[in-house]
N, C-alpha and C positions, 0 to 999 in steps of 0.2 A: 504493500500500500504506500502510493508517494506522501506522504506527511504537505497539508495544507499551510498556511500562511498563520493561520491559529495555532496550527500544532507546534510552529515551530516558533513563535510568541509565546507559547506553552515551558515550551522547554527553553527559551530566555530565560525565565520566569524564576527559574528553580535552578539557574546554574551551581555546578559546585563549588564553593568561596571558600571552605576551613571549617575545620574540626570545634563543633562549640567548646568549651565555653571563649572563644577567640573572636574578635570581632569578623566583622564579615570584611571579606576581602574585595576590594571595586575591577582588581585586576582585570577580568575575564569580561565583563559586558565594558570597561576603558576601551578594550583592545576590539570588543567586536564594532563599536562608536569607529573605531578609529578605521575598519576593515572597508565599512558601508561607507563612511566618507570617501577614501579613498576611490571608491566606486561614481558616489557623489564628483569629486572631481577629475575624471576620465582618465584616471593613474594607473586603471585597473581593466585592459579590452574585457571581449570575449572569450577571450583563451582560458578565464579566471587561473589566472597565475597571481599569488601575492608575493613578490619578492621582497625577501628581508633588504630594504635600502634604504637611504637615508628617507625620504619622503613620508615612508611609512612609522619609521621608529620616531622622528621628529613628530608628524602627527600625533601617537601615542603621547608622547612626553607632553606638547602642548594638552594634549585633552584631560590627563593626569594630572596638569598643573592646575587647571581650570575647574576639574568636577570634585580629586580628594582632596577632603578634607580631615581624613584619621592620621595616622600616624604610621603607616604600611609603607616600605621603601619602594619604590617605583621600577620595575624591569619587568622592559620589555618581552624579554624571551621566555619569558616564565609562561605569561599566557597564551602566546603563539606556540606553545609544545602543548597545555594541560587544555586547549581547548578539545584536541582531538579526542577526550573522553566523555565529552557533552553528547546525548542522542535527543534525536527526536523519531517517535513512534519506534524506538530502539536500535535507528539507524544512525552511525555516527555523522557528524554534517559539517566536520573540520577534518581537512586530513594535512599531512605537511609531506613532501617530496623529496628527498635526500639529492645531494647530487652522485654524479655516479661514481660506484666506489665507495662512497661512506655509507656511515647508516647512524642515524639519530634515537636512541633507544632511551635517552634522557634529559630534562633536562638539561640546555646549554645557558647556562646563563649571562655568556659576552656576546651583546649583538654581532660585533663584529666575527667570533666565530661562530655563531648561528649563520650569519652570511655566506662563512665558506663552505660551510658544510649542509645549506636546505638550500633546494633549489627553487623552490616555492612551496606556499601555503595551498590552499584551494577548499572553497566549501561545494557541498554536493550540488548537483546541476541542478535540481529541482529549488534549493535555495536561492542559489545563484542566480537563477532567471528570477526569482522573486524580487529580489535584493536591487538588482540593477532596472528595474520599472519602476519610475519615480515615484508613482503613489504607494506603492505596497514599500516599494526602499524607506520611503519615508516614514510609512506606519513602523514598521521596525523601529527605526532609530527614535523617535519619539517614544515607543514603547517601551525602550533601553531608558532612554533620560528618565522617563517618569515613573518606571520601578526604580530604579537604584539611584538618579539620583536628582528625583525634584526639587528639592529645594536649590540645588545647583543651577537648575536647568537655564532658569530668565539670564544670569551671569554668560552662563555658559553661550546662549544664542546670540547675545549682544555683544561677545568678543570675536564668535567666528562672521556674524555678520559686518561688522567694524574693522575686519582684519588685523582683529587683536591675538597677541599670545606668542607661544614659543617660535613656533615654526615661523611667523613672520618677522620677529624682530631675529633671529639668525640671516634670513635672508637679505633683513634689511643693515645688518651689520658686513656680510660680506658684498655687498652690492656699493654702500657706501660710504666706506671708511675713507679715510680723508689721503690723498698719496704723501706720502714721506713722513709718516707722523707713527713713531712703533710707542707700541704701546704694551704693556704681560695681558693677555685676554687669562681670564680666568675658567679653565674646564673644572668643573665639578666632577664628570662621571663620562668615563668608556665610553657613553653612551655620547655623551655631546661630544666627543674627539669624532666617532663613527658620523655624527649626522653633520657637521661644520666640513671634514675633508669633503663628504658624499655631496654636500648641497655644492661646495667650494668647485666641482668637478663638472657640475651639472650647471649650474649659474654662469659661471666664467665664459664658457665655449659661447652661449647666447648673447654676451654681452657685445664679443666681437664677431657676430653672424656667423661662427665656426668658420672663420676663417684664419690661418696659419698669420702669427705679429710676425713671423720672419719671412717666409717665402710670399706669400700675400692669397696662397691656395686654400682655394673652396670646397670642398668634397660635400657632398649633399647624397641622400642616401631615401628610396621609395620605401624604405621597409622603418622609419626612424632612426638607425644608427647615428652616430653621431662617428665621425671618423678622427675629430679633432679630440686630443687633449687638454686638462687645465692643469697645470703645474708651474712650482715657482720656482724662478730664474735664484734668487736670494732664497735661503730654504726659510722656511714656515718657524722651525723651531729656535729660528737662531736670531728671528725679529717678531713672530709673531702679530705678521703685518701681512695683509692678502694680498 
């Protein structure tokens, strides 16, 4: 039996969060907010691949920053592995993809080696076509915000519609920092080293049309590729300057 759009708002509903007497943990519907967004913003084709990359792990962390409010440390990979024990009508509806040669049998807890070792996420096809049709996509996520975390939620829509929060102020720190002025940037966590190189990689190539500051070549690609790199001429670590 395919599990309906209820069913599987059902089994939101009742995700597993921690052993009582422990408070409840937000990890697992953060992460599934952060899945549908990504979908929401066209990060995520047909193919339902979710690859661990910066887009995605920065999302999580902004959404993290926005919606907890207990006292639970924030990592990402915790709930991109423990989703795949979630069913609905006893069908699992997460599953993650190793790449090939390895195999992920547990928790990884450094995004960046969750990176080299999953080749993508993926939830089941019958979801997935839910998920990405904007009204039902929607029911979801609002279903998420107002089980776990409504009192959050007014904050919460007023930063993502305002273009408030993590993931934008990274981009708008590496887009416009000021030339010649180094500064120590301060990394808290693995996780912000992973999403500043990822975005750093992915921002830069756009700024100059993917095209080569030396040779002056263009490479353009029908499938998205991006053929150009972004890397610094001055290393990163030795000024801390984009």
């Amino acid at each position: 039996m395919t599990p309906t759009l209820q069913e599987y708002l059902k089994a939101f509903a009742r995700l597993k969060r921690c052993v009582p007497p422990y408070v409840l943990a937000p990890d697992k519907p953060a992460q599934l907010l952060s899945l549908i967004e990504q979908i929401d913003n066209g990060l995520v084709t047909n193919n339902n691949q979710f690859e661990v990359n910066a887009d995605l792990v920065a999302t999580f962390k902004e959404n993290w920053l926005l919606l907890v409010q207990t006292l639970h440390q924030e990592n990402f990979a915790q709930p991109f592995y423990y989703l795949q024990s979630e069913k609905a009508e006893g069908k699992p509806y997460w599953l993650i993809q190793s790449n090939l040669g390895m195999q992920i049998n547990a928790h990884i807890k450094s995004a960046t080696r969750l990176s080299e070792t999953c080749a993508f996420g993926c939830f089941d096809s019958e979801l997935f076509e839910l998920l990405t049709a904007p009204v039902t996509g929607a029911m979801a996520s609002n279903f998420i915000l107002n089980t776990y975390f409504a009192n959050e939620k007014p904050g919460f829509l007023e930063a993502k519609y305002n273009g408030k929060g993590y993931l934008h102020d990274q981009e708008e720190f590496i887009l416009n920092e000021r030339q010649g002025i180094y500064k120590k940037v301060i990394i808290n966590t693995e996780e912000d080293v992973f999403v500043r190189n990822g975005l750093f990689k992915k921002l830069v190539p756009k700024i100059y049309n993917y095209q080569c500051s030396f040779t002056g070549m263009q490479l353009s690609s029908t499938f998205n590729h991006s053929f150009v790199d972004a890397c610094h001429i001055v290393p990163f670590n030795q000024t801390q300057n984009d």
